[in-house]
C-alpha positions as CSV (number, residue, x, y, z in Angstrom):
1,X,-2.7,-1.9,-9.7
2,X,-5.9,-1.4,-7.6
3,X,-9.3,-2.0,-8.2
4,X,-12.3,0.5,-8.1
5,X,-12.9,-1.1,-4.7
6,X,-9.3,-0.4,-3.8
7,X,-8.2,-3.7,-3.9
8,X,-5.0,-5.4,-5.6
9,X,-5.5,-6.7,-8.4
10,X,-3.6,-10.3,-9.4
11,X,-1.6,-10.7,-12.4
12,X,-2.0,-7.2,-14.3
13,X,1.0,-7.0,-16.8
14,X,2.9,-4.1,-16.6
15,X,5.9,-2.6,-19.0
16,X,8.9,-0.4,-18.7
17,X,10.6,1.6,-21.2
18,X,13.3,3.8,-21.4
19,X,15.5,4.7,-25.1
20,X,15.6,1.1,-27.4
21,X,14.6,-1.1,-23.5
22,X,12.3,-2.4,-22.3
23,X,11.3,-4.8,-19.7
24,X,7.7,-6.5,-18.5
25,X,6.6,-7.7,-14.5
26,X,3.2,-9.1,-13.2
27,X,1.3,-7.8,-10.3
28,X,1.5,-9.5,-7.7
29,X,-1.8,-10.4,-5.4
30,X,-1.9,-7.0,-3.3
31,X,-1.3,-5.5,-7.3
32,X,2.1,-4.3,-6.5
33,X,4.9,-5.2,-8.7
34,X,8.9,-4.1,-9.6
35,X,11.2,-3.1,-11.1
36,X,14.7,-4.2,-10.3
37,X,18.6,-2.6,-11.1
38,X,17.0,0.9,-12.9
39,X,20.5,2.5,-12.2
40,X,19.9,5.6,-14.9
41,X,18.5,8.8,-13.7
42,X,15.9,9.0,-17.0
43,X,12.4,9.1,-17.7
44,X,10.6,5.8,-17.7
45,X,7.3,5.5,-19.3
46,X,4.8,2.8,-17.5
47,X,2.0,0.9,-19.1
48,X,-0.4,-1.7,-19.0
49,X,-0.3,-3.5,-22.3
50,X,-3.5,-5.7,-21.7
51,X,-5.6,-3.0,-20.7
52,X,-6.9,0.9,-22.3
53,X,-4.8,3.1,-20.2
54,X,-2.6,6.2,-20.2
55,X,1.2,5.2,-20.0
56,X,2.7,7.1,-17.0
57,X,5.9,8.6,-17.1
58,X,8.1,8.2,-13.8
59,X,11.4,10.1,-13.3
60,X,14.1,7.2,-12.0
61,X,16.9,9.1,-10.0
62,X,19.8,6.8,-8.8
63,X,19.4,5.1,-5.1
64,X,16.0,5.8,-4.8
65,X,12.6,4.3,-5.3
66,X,9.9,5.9,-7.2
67,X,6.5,4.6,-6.5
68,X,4.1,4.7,-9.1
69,X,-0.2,3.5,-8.8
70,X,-1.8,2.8,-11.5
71,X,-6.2,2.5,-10.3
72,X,-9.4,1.9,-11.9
73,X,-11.5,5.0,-12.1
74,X,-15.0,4.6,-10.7
């Protein structure tokens, strides 16, 4: 989670879900944060329940990493 100045941003809640799961991590202080043991090949959708954003929806595919940004617009 970045800033409009591009900066991470400290303790942004973020939230995974996926069917009847779900699961909640905190940014950390260069606003990056995980998600650990996602072994399904689904669609996850991402969101920031504190804040008025657009979830995001991120493919998983087993042993890999999917990178996903959330950023203020300027």
């Amino acid at each position: 989670m970045l800033n409009q100045k591009g900066q991470g941003m400290l303790g942004v809640q973020v939230q995974i879900r996926a069917w009847n799961w779900k699961a909640t991590a905190v940014t950390d202080g260069n606003g990056q944060f995980s998600f650990d043991g996602l072994r399904d090949p689904v669609t996850y959708t991402l969101s920031l329940p504190d804040l008025q954003c657009q979830p995001v929806d991120a493919a998983g595919a087993k042993g890999q990493i999917t990178w996903v940004q959330f950023r203020q617009k300027r």
